[in-house]
C-alpha positions as CSV (number, residue, x, y, z in Angstrom):
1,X,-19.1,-15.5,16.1
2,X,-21.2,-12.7,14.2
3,X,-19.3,-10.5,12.4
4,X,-20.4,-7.0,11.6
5,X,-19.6,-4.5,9.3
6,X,-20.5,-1.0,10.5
7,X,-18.9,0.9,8.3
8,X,-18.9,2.2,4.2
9,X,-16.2,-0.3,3.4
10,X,-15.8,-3.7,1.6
11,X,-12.1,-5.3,0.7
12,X,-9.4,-5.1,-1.7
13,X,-5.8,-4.9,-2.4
14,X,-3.0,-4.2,-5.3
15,X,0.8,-3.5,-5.9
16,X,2.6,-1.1,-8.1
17,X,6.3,0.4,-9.2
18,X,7.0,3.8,-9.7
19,X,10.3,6.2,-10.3
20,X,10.6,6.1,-6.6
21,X,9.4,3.2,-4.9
22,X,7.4,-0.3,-5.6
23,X,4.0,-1.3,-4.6
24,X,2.8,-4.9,-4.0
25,X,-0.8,-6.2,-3.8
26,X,-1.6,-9.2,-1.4
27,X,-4.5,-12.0,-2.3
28,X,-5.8,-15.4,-1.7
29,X,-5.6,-18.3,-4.2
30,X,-6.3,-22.0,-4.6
31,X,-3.3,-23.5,-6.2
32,X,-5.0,-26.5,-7.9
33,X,-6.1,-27.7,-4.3
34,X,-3.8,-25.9,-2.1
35,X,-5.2,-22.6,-0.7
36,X,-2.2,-20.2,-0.9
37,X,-1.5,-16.5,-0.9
38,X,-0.4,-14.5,-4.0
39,X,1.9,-11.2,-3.4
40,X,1.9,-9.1,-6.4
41,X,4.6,-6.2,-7.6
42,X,2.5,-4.0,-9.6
43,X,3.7,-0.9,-12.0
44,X,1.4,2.0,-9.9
45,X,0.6,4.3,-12.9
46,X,-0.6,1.6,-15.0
47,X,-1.9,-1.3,-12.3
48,X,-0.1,-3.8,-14.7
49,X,1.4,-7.1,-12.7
50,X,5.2,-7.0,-12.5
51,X,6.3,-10.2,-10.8
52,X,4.3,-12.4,-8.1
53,X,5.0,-14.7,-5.7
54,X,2.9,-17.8,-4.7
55,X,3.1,-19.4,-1.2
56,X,1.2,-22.7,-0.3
57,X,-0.9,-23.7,3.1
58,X,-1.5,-19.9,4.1
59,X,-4.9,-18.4,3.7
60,X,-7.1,-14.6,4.4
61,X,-10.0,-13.5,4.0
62,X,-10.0,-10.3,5.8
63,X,-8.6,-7.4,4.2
64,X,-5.7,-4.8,5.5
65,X,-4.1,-7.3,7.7
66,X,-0.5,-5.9,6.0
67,X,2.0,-3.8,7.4
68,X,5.4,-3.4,5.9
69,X,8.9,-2.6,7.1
70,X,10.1,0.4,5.2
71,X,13.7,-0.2,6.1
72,X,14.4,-3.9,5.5
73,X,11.7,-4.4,2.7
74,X,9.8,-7.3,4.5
75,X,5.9,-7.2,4.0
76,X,4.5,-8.9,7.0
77,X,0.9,-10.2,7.3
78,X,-1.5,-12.1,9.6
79,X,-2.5,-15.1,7.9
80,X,-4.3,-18.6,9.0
81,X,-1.5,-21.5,8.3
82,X,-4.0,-24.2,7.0
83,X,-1.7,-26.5,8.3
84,X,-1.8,-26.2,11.9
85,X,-5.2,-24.5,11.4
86,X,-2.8,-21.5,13.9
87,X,-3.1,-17.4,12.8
88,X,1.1,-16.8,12.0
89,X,2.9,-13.4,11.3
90,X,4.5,-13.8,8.1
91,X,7.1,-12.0,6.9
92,X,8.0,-11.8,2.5
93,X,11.1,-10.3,1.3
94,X,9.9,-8.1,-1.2
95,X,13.6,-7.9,-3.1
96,X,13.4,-11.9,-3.5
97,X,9.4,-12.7,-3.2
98,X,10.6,-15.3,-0.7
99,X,8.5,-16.0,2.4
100,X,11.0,-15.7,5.2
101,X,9.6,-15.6,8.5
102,X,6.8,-17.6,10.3
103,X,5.8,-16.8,13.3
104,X,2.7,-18.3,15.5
105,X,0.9,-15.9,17.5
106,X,-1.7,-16.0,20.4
107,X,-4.6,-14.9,18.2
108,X,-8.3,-16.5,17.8
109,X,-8.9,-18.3,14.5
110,X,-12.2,-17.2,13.5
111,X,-14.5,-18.6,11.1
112,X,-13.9,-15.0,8.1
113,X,-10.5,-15.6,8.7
114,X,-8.6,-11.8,9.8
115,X,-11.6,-10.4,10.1
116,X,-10.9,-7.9,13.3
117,X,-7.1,-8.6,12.9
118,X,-4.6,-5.8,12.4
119,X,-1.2,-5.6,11.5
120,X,1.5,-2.2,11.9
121,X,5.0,-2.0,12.2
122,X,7.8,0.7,13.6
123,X,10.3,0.4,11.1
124,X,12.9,2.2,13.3
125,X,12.5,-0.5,15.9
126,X,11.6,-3.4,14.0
127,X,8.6,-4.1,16.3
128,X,5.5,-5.4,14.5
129,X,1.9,-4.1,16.5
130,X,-0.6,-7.4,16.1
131,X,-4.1,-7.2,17.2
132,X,-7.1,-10.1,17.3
133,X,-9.0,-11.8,19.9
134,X,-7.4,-13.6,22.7
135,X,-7.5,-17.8,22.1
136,X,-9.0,-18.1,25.8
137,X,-12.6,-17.2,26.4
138,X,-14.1,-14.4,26.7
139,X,-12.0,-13.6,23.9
140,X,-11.3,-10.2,24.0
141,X,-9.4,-8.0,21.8
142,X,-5.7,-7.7,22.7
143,X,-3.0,-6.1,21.0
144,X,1.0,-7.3,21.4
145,X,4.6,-6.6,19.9
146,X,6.2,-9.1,17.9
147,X,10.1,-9.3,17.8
148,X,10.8,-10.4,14.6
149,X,14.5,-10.9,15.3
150,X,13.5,-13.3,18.5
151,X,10.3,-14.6,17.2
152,X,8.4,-13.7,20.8
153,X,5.3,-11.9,21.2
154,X,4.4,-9.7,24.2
155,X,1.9,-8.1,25.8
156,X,0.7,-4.3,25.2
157,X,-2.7,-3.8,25.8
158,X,-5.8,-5.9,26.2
159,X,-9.2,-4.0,26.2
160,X,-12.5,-4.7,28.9
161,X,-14.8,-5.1,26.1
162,X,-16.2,-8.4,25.6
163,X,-19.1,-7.8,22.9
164,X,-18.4,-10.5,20.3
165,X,-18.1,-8.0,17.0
166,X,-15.4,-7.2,14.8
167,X,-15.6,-4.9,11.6
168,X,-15.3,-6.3,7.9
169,X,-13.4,-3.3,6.2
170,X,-12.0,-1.6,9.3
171,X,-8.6,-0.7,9.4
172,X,-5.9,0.7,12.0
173,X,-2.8,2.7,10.9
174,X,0.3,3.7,13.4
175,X,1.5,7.6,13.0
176,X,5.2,5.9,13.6
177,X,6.4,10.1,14.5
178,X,3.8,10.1,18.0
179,X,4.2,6.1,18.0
180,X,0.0,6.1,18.3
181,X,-1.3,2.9,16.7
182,X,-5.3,3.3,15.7
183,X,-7.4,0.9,14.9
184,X,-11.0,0.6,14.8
185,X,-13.1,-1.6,16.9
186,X,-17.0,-2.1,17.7
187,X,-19.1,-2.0,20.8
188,X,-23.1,-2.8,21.0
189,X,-24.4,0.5,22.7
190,X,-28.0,-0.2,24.0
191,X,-28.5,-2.8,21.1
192,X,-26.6,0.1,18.5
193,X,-23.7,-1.1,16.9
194,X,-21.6,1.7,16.6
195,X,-17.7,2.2,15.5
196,X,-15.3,4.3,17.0
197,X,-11.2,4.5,16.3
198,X,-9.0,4.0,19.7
199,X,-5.5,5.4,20.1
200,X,-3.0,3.4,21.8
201,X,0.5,4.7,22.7
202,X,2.6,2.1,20.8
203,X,4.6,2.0,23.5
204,X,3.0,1.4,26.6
205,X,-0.6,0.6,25.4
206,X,-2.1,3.2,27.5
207,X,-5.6,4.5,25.8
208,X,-4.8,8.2,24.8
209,X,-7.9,8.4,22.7
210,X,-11.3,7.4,21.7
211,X,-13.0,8.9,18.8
212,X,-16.2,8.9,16.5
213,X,-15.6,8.5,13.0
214,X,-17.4,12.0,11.6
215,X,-16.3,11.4,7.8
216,X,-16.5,7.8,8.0
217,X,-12.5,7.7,7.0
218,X,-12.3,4.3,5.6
219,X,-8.6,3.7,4.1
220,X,-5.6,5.4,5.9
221,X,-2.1,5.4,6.2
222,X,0.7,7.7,7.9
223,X,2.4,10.7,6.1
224,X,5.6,12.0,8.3
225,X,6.3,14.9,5.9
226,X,3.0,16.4,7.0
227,X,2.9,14.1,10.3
228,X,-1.1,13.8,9.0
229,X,-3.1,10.8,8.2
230,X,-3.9,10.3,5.1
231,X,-7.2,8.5,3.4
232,X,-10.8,8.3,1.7
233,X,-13.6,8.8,3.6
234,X,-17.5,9.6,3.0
235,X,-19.8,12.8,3.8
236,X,-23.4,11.3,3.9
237,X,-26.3,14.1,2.9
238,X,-29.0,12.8,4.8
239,X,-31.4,15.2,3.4
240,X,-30.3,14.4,-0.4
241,X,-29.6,10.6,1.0
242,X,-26.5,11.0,-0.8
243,X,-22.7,9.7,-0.3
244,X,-19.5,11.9,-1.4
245,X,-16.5,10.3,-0.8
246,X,-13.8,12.9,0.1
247,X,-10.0,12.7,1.1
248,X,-9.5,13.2,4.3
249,X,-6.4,14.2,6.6
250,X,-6.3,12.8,10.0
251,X,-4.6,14.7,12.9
252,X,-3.6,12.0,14.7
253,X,-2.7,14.2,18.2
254,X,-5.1,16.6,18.3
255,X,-8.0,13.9,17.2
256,X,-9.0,16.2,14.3
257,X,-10.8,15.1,10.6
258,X,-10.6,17.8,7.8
259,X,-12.5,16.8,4.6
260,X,-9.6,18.2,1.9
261,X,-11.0,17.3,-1.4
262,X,-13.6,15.5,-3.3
263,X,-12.6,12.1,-5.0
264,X,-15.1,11.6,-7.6
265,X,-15.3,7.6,-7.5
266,X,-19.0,5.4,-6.4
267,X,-17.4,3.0,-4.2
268,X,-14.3,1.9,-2.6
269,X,-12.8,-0.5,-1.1
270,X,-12.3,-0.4,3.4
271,X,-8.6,-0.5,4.8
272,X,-6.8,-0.8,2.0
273,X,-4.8,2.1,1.3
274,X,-1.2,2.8,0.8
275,X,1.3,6.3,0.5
276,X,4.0,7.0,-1.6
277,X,6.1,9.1,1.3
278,X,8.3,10.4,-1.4
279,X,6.0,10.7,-4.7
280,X,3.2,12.4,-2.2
281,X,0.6,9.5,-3.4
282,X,-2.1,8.2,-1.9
283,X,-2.9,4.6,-3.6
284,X,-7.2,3.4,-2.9
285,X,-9.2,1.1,-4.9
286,X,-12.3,2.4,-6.0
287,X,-14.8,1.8,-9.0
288,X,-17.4,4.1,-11.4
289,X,-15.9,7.1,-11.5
290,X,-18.9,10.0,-11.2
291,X,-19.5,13.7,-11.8
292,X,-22.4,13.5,-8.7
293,X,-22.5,12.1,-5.5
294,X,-24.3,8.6,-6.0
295,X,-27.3,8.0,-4.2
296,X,-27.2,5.7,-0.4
297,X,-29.6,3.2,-2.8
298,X,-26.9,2.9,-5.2
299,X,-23.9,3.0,-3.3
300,X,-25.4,0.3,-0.9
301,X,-26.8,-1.8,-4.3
302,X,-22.9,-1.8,-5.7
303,X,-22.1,-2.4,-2.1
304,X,-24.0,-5.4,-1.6
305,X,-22.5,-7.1,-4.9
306,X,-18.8,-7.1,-3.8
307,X,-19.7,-8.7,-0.3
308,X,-22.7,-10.2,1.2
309,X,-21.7,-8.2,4.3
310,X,-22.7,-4.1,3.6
311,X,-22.5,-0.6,5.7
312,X,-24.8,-0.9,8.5
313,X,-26.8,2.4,6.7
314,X,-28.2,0.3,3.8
315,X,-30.6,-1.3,5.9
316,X,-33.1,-2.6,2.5
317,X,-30.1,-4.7,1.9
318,X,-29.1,-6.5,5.2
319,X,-30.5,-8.3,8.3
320,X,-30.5,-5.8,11.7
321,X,-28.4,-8.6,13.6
322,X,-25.2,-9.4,11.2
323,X,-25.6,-7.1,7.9
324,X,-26.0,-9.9,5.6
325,X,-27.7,-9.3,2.0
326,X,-30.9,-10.4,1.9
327,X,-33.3,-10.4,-1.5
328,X,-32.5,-7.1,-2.8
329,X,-31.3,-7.3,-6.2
330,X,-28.0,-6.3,-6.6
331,X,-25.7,-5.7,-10.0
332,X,-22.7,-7.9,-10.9
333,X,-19.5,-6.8,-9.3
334,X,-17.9,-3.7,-10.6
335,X,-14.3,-3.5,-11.9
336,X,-12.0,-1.3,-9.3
337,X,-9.6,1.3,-10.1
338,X,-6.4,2.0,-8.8
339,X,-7.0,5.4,-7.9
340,X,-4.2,7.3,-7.5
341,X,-4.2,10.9,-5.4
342,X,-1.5,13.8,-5.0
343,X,-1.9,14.4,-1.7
344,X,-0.3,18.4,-1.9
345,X,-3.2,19.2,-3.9
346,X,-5.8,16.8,-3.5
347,X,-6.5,16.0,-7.2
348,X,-7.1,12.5,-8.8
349,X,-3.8,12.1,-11.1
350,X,-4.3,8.5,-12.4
351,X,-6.9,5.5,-12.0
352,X,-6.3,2.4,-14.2
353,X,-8.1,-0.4,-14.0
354,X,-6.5,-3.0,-11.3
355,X,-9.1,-5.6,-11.7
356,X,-12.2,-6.5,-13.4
357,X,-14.8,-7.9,-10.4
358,X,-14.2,-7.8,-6.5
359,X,-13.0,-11.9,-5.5
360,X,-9.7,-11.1,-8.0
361,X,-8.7,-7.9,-6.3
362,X,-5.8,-7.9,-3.3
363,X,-6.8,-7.4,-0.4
364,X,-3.6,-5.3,1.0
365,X,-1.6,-2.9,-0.6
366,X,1.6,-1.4,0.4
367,X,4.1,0.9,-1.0
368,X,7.9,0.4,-0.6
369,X,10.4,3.4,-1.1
370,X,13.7,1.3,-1.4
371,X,15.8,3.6,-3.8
């Protein structure tokens, strides 16, 4: 299966602590042979580890494919058991670090394993929203609700589409107030590849929406204070073939993108994105810190050494089928921030370094208010 990625993102993921809440980073690893994932509880003004868990035979490679349950403290996340070679919903206490919860799911194991995968949750119901590609040909994309409590999975929505393209560094976020669960998903438009975020009532699965992507929003997730959707997105200056990367605020009813401020970082990292609800923080990881916009040749050069797949746009530095780096030279990976954003005023209040070079960041973050 090709894989495409249409969009300005690449992959990351961190955890933190603060006064009010906890925030946890998820990764793979190779435990002397074993392939394994690593949660991580980080400290979220200083990105230093606080404790981590390890957890043998389950493997990712796709990035955002968390979603965590505010009320019980369980981080749940789609993962390929190496085992049975099966995608499972996995669900870690984050009070004990203890992988509670396995549960197999009808979803297509693909060769860039979660790539296309989403994962949100409805912490009032417990329900966990799942989305990937049906086992049985033609494989379409289908989303379902997962009982945690019964371990069953059911249908909510399947889509027509058949086009065999999913999105590395696309993300989906559920505005849990108007239970709409977003995600972003591709289509090939008269040989175009081209992204657009779909709206699906959580409930029913009915389509309330389909929308372009004006601001390239990248890394989101739900605020009910302002009942907004929060994240980092890009303004490209065609003329000036420039990218600023701005924080944006997503009206999840009325369908609406309102560039806020500008976040003064070179590059980030697609669908990974966490808020502090109650310390009004948006949590990114991004890298190079700038006074000006970097250029598309630059972004697209320090795009093209965190991941051999790169934004559609930097066309120098891929194929025209799957986006794949070709002989452009590229720099070494750059170390990302943890870039940390007030979202009342739109400032940058803290980035520490979370790691030095891409393959060592996370690859999820979430934030937990438990006190």
């Amino acid at each position: 299966m090709r894989c495409y990625s249409i969009s300005l993102f690449v992959l990351a993921a961190v955890s933190t602590v603060s006064a009010k809440g906890y925030l946890y980073g998820l990764n793979s690893t190779v435990i002397k042979t074993t392939v394994a994932l690593e949660l991580v509880e980080y400290d979220a003004e200083t990105a230093k580890e606080v404790r981590r868990g390890s957890y043998e035979k389950y493997d990712l490679a796709g990035q955002g494919l968390a979603c965590i349950d505010e009320k019980i403290g369980v981080y749940y996340t789609l993962a390929t058991n190496a085992t049975t070679g099966n995608v499972s919903l996995i669900g870690i206490s984050l009070q004990t670090l203890s992988l509670d919860l396995e549960i197999n799911v009808p979803i297509l194991n693909e060769g860039f394993v979660g790539v296309g995968q989403y994962c949100n949750v409805d912490s009032e119901t417990g329900v966990v929203i799942i989305e990937g590609r049906d086992i049985e040909p033609p494989n379409r994309h289908h989303l379902w609700k997962v009982n945690p409590k019964t371990k069953k999975a059911s249908n909510l929505a399947r889509l027509p589409e058949e086009g065999k393209i999913d999105i590395l560094g696309g993300f989906s976020v559920l505005d849990t107030t108007n239970l709409i669960d977003w995600l972003q998903l591709a289509f090939n438009d008269s040989g175009v590849i081209a992204a657009r975020f779909y709206g699906f009532d959580a409930k029913t699965g009915f389509v309330l929406n389909i929308l372009d992507n004006p601001l390239n929003l990248g890394a989101a997730s739900y605020d009910p204070k302002t009942d907004l959707i929060w994240g980092v997105g890009a303004r490209i200056d065609e003329e000036k073939q420039t990218i600023t990367h701005v924080l944006v605020a997503f009206n999840s009813v009325e369908g609406t993108f309102v560039s806020k401020s500008v976040v003064p970082f070179t590059l980030f990292l697609g669908a990974i994105s966490t808020v502090d609800i109650v310390g009004r923080k948006l949590f990114v990881l991004m890298s190079n810190m700038t006074k000006s916009p970097p250029s598309i040749q630059q972004y697209c050069s320090q795009a093209s050494s965190i991941s051999r797949r790169i934004p559609i746009f930097c066309k120098e530095y891929q194929t025209q089928d799957i986006g794949v780096n070709k002989t452009a030279p590229t720099p070494p990976p750059p170390p990302m921030d943890l870039v940390t954003i007030d979202i009342d005023s739109g400032n940058v209040i803290g980035h520490p370094q979370l790691c030095k070079e891409f393959p060592f960041c996370p690859r999820s973050i979430e934030f937990w208010n438990r006190d």
